[in-house]
C-alpha positions in Angstrom: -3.2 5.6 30.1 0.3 5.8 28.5 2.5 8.2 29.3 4.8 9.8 26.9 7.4 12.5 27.4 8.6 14.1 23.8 12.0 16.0 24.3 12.3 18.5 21.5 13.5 22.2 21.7 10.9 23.2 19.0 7.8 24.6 21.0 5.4 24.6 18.6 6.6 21.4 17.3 6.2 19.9 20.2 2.4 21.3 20.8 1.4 19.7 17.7 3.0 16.1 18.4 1.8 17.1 22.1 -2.1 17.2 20.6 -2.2 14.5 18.5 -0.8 12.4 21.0 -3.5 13.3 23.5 -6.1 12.8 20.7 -5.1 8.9 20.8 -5.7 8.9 24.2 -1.5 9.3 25.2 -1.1 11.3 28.6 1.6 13.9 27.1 4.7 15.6 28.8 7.3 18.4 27.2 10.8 18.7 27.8 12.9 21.1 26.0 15.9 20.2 26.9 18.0 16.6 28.3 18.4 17.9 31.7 14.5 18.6 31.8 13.9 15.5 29.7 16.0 13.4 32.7 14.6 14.9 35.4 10.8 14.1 34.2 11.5 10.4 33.1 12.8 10.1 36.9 9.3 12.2 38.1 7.0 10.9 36.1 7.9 7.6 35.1 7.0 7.6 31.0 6.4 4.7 29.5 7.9 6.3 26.1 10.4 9.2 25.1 10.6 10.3 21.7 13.2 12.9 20.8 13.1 15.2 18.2 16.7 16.0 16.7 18.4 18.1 16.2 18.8 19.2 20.3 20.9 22.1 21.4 24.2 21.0 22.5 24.3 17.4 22.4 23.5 15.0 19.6 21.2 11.7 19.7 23.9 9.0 20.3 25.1 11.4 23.8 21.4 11.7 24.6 20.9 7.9 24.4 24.4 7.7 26.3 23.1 9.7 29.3 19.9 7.8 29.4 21.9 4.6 29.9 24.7 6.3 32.1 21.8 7.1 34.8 20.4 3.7 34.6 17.1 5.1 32.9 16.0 1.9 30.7 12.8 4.2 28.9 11.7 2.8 25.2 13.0 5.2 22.6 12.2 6.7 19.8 14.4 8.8 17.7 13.2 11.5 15.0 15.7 12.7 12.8 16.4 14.0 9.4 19.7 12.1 8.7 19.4 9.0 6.0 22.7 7.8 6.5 22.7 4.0 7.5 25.7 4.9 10.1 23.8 7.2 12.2 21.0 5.5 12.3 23.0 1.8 13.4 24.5 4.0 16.0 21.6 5.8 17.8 19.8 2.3 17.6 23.2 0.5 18.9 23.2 3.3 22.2 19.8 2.3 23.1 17.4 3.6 20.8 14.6 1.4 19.9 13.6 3.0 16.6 14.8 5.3 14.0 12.1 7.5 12.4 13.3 10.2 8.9 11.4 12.8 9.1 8.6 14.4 7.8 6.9 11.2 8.7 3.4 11.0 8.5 1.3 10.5 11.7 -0.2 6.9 11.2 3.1 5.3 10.5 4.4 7.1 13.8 1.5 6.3 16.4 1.6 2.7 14.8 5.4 2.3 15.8 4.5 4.1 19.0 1.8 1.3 20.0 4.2 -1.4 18.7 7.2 -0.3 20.9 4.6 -0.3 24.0 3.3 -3.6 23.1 6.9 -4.9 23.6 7.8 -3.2 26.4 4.5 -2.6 28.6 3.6 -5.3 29.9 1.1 -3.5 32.9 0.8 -0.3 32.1 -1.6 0.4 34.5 -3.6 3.8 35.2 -2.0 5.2 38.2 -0.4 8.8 38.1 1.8 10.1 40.2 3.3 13.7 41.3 4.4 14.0 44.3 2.8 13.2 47.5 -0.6 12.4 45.2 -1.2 9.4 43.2 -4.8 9.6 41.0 -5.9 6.0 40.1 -7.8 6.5 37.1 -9.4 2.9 36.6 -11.3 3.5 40.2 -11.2 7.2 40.0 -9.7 7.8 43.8 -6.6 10.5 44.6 -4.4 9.8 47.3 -2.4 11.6 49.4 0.2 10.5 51.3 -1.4 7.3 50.8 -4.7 8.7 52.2 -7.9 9.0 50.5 -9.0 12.5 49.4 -12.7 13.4 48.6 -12.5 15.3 45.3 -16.0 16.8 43.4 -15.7 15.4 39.6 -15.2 19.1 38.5 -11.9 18.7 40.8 -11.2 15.5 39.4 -11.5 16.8 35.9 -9.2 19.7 37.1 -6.9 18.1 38.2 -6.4 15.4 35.3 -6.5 18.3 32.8 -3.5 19.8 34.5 -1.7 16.5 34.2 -2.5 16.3 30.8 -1.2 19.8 29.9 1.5 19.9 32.5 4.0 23.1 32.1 1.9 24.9 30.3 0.5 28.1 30.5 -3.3 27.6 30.3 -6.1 30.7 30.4 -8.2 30.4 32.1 -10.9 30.9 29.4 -8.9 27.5 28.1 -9.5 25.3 31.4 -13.5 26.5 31.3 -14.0 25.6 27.9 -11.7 21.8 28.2 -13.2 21.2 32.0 -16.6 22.6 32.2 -17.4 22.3 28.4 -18.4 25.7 27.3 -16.6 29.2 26.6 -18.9 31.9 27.5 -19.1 30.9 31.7 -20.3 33.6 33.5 -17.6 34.2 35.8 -14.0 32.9 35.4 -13.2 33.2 39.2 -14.7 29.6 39.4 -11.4 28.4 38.1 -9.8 30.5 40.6 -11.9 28.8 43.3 -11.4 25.3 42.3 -7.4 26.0 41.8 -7.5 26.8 45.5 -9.2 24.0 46.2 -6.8 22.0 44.7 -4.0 23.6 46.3 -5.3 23.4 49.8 -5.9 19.7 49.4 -2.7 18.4 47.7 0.0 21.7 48.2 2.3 20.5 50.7 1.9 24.1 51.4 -1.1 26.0 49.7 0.0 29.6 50.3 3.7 28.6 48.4 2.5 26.4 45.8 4.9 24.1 44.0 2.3 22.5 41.5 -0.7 25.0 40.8 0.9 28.0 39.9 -0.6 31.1 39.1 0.6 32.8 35.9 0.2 36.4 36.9 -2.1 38.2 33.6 -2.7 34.7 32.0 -3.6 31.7 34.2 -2.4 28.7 35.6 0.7 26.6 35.0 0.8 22.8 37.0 4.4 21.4 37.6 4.8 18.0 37.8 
């Protein structure tokens, strides 16, 4: 599964990219900002960043420079709203692999998507990583610390659900109806239970969590 980190300071802009990237089967990740955006291509290892302009602060061509500067060679795609042929020969001269005006409609966008990662993936594998853990998806195993770690399919479902929605405040009404399938369960605590079953198995420490977070009056938020 592809993973794609969208840098775009537009929240709901980025939820709706966000879900129709997951919807093709793309493993989705949100930055906000280029610091965030830098430190998650480093975490997470994307095999694509798009970036939605305009950013606070900085403009495409700077963002493209820092991605270079740190020796972060990530395919790139650039949204913008600017139909000047200058702009866009200098964004795709700094790195950028494409150059998309917006509005642009969703076909024509996954299709450059997939084309970019046919050039530039050559094994993208199905192995996610955050920190001590790595989940390989084609065999369904989790690792820790390069052991093996049992894990029920509910946890397993868990736990890929948080990757796929990662910084994000989720309900837990929302993780019952996405993990077990329905909305009315009778007692949300099983969430509750299976969060603390995640935490004691893959928390370097469970009581000060620094992936499953509770979201006091709302949920759970996992950090990469």
């Amino acid at each position: 599964m592809h993973k794609i980190l969208i840098l775009n300071r537009n929240e709901s802009a980025s939820d709706f990219l966000g879900k129709m990237l997951e919807r093709e089967g793309f493993l989705q990740f949100v930055a906000s900002n280029p610091e965030t955006a830098l430190e998650r291509i480093r975490a997470i290892q994307p095999q694509l960043l798009i970036v939605d302009l305009p950013l606070e602060g900085i403009s495409g061509v700077e963002m493209c420079l820092q991605l270079r500067a740190a020796n972060l060679n990530i395919p790139t795609i650039i949204l913008g709203e600017s139909q000047d042929e200058m702009d866009k020969i200098l964004l795709l001269e700094t790195g950028a692999d494409d150059y998309l005006v917006k509005p642009i409609g969703t076909r024509e966008l996954l299709a450059r998507i997939r084309a970019i990662l046919r050039r530039t993936v050559r094994n993208p594998g199905l192995r996610i990583r955050f920190g001590d853990v790595e989940i390989d998806r084609e065999r369904r195993i989790v690792a820790c610390k390069g052991g093996e770690v049992k894990v029920t399919p509910c946890e397993y479902k868990l736990l890929l659900f948080f990757l796929q929605n990662a910084d994000r405040a989720l309900t837990r009404d929302t993780i019952l109806n996405s993990v077990w399938g329905y909305t009315d369960y009778p007692n949300t605590r099983t969430v509750d239970t299976h969060v603390n079953k995640l935490r004691n198995k893959f928390e370097p420490d469970p009581a000060a969590p620094r992936h499953f977070l509770t979201v006091h009056g709302v949920g759970y938020r996992f950090l990469m």
